[in-house]
C-alpha positions as CSV (number, residue, x, y, z in Angstrom):
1,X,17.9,1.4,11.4
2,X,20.0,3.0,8.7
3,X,18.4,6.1,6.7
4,X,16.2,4.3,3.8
5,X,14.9,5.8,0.6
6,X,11.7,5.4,-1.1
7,X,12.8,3.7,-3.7
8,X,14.6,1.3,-1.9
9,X,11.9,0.5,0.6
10,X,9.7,0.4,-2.2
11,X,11.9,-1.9,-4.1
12,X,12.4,-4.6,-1.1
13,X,8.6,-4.6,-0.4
14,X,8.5,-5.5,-4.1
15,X,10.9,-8.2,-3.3
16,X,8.9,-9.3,-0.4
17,X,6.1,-9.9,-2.3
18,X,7.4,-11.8,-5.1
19,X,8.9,-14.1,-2.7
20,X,5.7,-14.7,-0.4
21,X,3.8,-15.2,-3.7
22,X,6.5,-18.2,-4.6
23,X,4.8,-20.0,-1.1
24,X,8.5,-21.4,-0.9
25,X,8.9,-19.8,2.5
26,X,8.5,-21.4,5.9
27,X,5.5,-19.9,8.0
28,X,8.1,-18.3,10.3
29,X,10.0,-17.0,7.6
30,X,6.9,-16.2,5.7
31,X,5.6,-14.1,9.1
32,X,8.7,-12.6,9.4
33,X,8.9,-11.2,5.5
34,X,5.1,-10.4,6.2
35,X,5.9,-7.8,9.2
36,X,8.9,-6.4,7.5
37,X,6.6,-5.6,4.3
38,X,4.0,-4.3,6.7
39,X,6.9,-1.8,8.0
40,X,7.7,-0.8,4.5
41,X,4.6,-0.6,3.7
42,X,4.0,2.3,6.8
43,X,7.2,4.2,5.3
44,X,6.6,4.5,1.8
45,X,3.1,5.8,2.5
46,X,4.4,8.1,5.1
47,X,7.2,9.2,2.3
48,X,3.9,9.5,0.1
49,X,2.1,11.6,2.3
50,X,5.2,14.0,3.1
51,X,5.5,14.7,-0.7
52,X,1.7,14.9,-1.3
53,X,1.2,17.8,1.7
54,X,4.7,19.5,0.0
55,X,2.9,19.5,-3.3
56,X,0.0,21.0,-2.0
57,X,1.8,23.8,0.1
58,X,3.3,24.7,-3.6
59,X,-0.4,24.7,-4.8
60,X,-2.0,26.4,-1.9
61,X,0.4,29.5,-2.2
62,X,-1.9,31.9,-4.5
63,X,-2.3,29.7,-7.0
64,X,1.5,30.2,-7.9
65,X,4.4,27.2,-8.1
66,X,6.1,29.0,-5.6
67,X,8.5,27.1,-3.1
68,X,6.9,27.2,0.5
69,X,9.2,25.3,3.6
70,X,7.7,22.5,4.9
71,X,8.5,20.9,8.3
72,X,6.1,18.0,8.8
73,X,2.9,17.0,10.4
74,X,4.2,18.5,13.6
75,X,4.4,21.8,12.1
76,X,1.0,22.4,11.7
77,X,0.0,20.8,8.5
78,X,-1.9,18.1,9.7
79,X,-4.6,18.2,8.3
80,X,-2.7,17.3,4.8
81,X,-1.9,14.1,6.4
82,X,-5.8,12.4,6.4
């Protein structure tokens, strides 16, 4: 799977939706839109949860916007991922 963005997940899940809301689709095709908005679904909130634990490295550093790296939930962060 190619490299998405948030915005453009964000702005086929939007698509998604409109469609299933037209109740036009077929079941199967209606599943099929279903699981693929469930998958987006997953990666923007991941993509939200990455930027909300960077956001709160920059807060947590003495009170000061100062730029801290940030490597992930595997780098020990954690618990800014619940």
């Amino acid at each position: 799977m190619a490299k998405k963005s948030f915005e453009a997940a964000l702005a086929r899940l939007e698509q998604i939706t409109e469609e299933l809301a037209g109740g036009d689709e077929s079941l199967e095709s209606s599943l099929k839109k279903f699981d693929e908005g469930m998958k987006l679904a997953g990666f923007c909130q991941e993509q939200l949860n990455e930027a909300r634990a960077k956001i709160e490295i920059l807060m947590e550093k003495d009170d000061k916007f100062e730029a801290t790296p940030f490597e992930g939930p595997e780098s020990g962060h954690q618990e800014l991922f619940k």
